[in-house]
Backbone as CSV, one residue per row, in Angstrom:
resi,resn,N_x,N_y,N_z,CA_x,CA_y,CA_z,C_x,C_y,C_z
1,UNK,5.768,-11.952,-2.833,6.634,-10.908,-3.348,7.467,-10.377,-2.188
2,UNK,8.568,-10.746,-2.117,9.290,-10.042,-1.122,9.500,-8.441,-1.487
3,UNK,10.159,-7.874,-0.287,10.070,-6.129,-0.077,11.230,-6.157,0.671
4,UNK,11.053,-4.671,0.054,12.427,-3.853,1.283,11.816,-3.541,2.355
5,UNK,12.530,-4.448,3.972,11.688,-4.172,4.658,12.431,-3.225,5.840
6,UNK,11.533,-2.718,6.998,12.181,-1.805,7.820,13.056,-3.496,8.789
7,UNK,14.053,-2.232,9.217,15.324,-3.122,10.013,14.104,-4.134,10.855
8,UNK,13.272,-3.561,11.627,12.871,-4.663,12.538,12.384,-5.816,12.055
9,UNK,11.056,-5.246,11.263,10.937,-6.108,10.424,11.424,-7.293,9.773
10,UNK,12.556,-6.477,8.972,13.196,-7.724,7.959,14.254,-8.622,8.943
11,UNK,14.244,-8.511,10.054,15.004,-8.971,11.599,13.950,-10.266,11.740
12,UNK,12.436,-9.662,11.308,11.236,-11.121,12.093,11.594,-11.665,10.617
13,UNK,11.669,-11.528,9.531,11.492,-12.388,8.314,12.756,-13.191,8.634
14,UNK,13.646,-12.884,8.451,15.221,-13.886,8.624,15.066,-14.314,9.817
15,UNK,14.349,-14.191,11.141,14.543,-14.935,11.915,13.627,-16.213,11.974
16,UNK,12.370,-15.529,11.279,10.602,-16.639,11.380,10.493,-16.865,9.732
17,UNK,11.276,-17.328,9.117,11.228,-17.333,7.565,9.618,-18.214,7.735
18,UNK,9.507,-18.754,8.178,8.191,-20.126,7.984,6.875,-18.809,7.806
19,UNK,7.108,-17.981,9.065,5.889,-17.084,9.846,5.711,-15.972,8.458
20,UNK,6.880,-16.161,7.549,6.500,-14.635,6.903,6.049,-15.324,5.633
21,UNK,6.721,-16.795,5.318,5.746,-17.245,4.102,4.478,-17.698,4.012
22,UNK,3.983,-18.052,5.457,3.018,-18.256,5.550,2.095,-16.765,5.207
23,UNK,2.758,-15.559,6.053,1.822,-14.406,5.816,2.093,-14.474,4.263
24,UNK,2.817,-14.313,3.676,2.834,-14.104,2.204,1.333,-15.068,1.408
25,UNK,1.367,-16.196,1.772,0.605,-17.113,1.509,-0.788,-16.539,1.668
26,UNK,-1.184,-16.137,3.211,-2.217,-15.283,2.701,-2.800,-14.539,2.310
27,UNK,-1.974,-13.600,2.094,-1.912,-12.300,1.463,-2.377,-12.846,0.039
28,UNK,-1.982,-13.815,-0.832,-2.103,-14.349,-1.965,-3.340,-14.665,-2.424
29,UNK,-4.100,-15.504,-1.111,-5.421,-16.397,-1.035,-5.865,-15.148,-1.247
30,UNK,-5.767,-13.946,0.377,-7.180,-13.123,0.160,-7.331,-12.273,-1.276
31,UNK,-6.248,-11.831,-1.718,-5.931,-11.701,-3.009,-6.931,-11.925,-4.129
32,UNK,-6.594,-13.092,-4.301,-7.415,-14.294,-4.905,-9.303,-14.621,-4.311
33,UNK,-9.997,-14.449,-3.324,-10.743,-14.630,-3.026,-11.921,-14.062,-3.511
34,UNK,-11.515,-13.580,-4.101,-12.924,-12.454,-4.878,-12.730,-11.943,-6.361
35,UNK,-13.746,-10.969,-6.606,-13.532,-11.387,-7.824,-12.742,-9.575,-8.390
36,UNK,-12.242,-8.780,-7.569,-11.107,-7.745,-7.051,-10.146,-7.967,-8.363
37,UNK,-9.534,-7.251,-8.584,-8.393,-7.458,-9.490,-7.221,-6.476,-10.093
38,UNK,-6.569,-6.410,-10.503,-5.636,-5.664,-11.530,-5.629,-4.037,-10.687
39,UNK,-6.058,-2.967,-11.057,-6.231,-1.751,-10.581,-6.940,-1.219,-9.248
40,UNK,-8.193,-2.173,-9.225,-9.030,-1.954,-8.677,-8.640,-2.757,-7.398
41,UNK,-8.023,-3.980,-7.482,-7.338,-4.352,-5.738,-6.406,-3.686,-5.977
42,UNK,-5.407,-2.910,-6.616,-4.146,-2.205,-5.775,-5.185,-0.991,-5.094
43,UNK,-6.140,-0.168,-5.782,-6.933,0.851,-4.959,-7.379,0.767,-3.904
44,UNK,-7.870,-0.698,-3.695,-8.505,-0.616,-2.671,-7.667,-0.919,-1.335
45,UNK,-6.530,-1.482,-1.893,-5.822,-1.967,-0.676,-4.824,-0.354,-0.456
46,UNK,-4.633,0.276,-1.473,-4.269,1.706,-0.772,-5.388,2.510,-0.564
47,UNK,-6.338,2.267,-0.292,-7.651,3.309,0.448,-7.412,2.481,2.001
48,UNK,-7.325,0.806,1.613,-7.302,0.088,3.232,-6.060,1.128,3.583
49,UNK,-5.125,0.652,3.090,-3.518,1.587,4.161,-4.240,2.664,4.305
50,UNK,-4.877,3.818,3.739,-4.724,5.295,4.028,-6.041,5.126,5.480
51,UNK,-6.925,4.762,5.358,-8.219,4.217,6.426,-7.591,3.971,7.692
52,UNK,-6.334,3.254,7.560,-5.549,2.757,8.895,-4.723,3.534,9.341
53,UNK,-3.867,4.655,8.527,-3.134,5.805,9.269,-2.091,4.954,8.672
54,UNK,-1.434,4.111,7.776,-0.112,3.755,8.224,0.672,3.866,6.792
55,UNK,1.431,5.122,7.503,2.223,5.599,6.293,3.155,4.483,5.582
56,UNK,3.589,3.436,6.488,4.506,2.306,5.441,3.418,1.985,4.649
57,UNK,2.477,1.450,5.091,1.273,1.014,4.319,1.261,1.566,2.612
58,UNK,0.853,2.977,3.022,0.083,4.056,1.727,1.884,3.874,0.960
59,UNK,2.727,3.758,1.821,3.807,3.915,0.818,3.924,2.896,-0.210
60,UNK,4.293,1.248,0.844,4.370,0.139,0.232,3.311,0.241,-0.861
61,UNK,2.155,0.467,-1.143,0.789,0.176,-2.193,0.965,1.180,-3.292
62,UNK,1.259,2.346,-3.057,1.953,3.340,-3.977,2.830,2.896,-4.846
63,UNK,3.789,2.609,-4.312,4.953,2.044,-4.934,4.591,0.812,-5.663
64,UNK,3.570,-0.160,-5.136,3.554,-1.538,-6.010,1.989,-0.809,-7.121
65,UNK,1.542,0.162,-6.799,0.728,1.059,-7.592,1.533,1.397,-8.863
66,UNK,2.208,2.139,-8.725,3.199,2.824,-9.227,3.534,1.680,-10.979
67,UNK,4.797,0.619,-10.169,4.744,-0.222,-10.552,3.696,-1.188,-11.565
68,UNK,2.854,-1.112,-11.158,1.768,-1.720,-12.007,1.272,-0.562,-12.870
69,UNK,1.866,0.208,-13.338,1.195,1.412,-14.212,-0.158,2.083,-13.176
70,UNK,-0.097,1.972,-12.515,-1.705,3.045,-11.933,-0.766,4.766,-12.232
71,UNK,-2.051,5.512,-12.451,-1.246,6.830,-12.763,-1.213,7.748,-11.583
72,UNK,-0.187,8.711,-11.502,-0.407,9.176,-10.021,-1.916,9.796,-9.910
73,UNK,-2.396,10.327,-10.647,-3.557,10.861,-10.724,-4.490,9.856,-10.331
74,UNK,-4.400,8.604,-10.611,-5.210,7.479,-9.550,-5.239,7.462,-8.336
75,UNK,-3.632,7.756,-7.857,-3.560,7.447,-6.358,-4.065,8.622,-5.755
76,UNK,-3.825,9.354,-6.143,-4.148,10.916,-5.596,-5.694,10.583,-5.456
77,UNK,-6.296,10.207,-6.192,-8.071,9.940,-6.329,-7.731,9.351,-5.002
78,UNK,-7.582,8.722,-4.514,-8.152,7.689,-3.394,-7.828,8.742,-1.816
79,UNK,-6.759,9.775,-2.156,-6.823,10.623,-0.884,-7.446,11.661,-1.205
80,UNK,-8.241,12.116,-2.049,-9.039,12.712,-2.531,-10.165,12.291,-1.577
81,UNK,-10.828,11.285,-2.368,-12.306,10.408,-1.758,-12.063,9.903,-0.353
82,UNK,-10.461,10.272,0.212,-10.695,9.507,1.642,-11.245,11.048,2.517
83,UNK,-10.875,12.322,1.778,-11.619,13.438,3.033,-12.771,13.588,3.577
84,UNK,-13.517,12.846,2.707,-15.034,13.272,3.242,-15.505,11.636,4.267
85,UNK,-14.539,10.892,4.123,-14.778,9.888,5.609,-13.328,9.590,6.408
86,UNK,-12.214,10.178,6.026,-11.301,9.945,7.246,-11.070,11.433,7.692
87,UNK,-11.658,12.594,7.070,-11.768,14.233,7.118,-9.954,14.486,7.029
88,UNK,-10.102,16.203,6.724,-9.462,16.639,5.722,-8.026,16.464,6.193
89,UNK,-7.076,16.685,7.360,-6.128,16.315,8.140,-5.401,15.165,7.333
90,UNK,-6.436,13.994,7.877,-5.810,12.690,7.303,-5.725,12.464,5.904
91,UNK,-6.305,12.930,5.067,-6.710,12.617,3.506,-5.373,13.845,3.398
92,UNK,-5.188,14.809,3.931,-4.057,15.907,3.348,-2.636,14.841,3.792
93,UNK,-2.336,13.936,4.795,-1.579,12.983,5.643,-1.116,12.041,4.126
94,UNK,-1.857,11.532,3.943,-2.072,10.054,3.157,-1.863,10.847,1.740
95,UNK,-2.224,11.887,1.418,-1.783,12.570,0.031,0.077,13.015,-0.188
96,UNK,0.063,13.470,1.045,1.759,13.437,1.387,2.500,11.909,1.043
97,UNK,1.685,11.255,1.877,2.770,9.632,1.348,2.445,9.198,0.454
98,UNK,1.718,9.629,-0.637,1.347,9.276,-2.069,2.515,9.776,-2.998
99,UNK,2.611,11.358,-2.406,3.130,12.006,-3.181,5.196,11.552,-3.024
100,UNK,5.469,10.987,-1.561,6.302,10.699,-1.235,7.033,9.742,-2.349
101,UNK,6.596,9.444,-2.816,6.400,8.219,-3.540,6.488,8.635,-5.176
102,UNK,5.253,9.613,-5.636,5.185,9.719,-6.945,6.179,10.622,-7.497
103,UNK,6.756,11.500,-6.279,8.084,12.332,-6.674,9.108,11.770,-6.783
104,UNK,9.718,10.369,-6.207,10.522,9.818,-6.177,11.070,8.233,-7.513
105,UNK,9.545,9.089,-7.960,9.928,7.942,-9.135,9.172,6.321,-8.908
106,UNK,8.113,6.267,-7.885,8.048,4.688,-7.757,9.060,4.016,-6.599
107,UNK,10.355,4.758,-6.388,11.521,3.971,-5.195,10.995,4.678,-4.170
108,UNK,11.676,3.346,-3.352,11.326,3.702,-1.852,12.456,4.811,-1.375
């Protein structure tokens, strides 16, 4: 699935087209590797972004959240349940780029 990506970024995709289908490729497998699915891998892979600090992250998963019908009230759950192990700072952090997102309609 290609994305809107930041300038640098989308600078390595047009320059390493091979390097980014390959990442695409695995992104697909690990995807696929378990038995994860529908709601429950977009959650978990926006609990992974919010765990890591990285606001493109929580955004990008929001948005393909979004997209897939999850309700904001889902996403909000996951910075909810992240205060009591990434504590309250970061879970208030990661609720901001949720919300970045659910105010805007799903667009980046």
């Amino acid at each position: 699935m290609d994305e809107v990506l930041a300038d640098r970024a989308g600078r390595l995709v047009m320059e390493n087209a091979d390097i980014w289908k390959a990442y695409q490729k695995l992104g697909k497998a690990c995807s696929e590797a378990g038995p994860l699915e529908g709601r429950t891998l977009r959650l978990v892979k926006l609990a992974l972004a919010a765990g890591a600090g990285s606001e493109g992250a929580v955004h990008s998963q929001a948005r393909r959240g979004i997209a897939e019908r999850l309700s904001p009230d889902e996403l909000r759950h996951v910075a909810f349940l992240a205060m009591t192990t990434l504590g309250f700072p970061k879970a208030v952090a990661v609720l901001t780029w949720i919300e970045d997102i659910v105010e805007n309609g799903g667009k980046p």
